[in-house]
N, C-alpha and C positions, 0 to 999 in steps of 0.2 A: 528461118525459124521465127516464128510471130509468137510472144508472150499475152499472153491474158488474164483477164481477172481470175486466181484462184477456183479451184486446184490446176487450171489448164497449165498456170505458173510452172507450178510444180514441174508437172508433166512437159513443158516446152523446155524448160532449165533443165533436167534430166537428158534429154533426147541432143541437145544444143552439147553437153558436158559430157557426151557419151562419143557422139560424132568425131565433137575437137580431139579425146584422148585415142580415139580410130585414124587421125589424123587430117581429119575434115576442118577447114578453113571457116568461122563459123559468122556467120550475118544475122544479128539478132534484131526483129522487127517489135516496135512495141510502137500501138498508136496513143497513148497518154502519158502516165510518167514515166521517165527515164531511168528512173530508180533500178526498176526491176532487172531491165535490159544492162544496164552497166555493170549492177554484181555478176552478171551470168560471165559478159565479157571478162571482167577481173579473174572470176574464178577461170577458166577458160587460160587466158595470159598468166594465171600464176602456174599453172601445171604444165606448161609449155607451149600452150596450143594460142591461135593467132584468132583474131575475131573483130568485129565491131557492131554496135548497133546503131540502128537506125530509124528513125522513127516516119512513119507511114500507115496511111489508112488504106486496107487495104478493101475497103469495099470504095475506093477512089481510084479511077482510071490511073489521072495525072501523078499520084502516088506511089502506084505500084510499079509505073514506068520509074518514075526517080530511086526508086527503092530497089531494082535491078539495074539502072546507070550505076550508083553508086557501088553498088555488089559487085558489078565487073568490072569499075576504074579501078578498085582495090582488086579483087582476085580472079581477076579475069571468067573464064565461062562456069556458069555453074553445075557442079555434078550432080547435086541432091536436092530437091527442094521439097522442105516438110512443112505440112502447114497444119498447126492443129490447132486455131481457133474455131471457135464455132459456137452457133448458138445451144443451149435445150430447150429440148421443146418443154412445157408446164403439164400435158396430159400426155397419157402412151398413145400407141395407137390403138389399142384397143375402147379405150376410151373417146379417140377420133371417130373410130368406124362406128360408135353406138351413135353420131350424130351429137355429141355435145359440142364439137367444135364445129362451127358454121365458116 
């Protein structure tokens, strides 16, 4: 689970806190501050559910390899992997296909 700048937040916190109380083991990825990723974990550990975070970039090869060593030194193979960072785009497509975007 990769957190990101608002609302992804949200939505990665949500999905991370839903998994753990389904009983999912949870890996929280965040590639800047820390912050966000360790209340997820906290909440997570206080409801009974197991987790850690991690920090990794994952548009980084070397990264995203330590970022699943680490996932499996702790909880071995993983079942689910959700990934909901991402960019948006600034114009729809609609707006691409009239040629404003070059």
């Amino acid at each position: 689970m990769r957190l990101s700048p608002a609302p992804l937040v949200e939505i990665g916190s949500s999905i991370a806190k839903r998994l753990a109380k389904d009983g999912f083991s949870m890996v929280v990825n965040y590639s800047g501050k820390p912050a966000p990723a360790e209340a997820v974990i906290a909440d997570i550990k206080a409801a009974g559910g197991q987790g850690i975070a991690v920090q990794a970039d994952v548009a980084n090869a070397e990264d995203v390899e330590r970022l699943f060593k680490e996932s499996l030194d702790v909880f071995g193979r993983p079942d689910v992997v959700v990934h909901c960072a991402g960019i948006m785009p600034l114009f729809s497509d609609c707006q691409r296909r009239r040629g404003y975007l070059r």
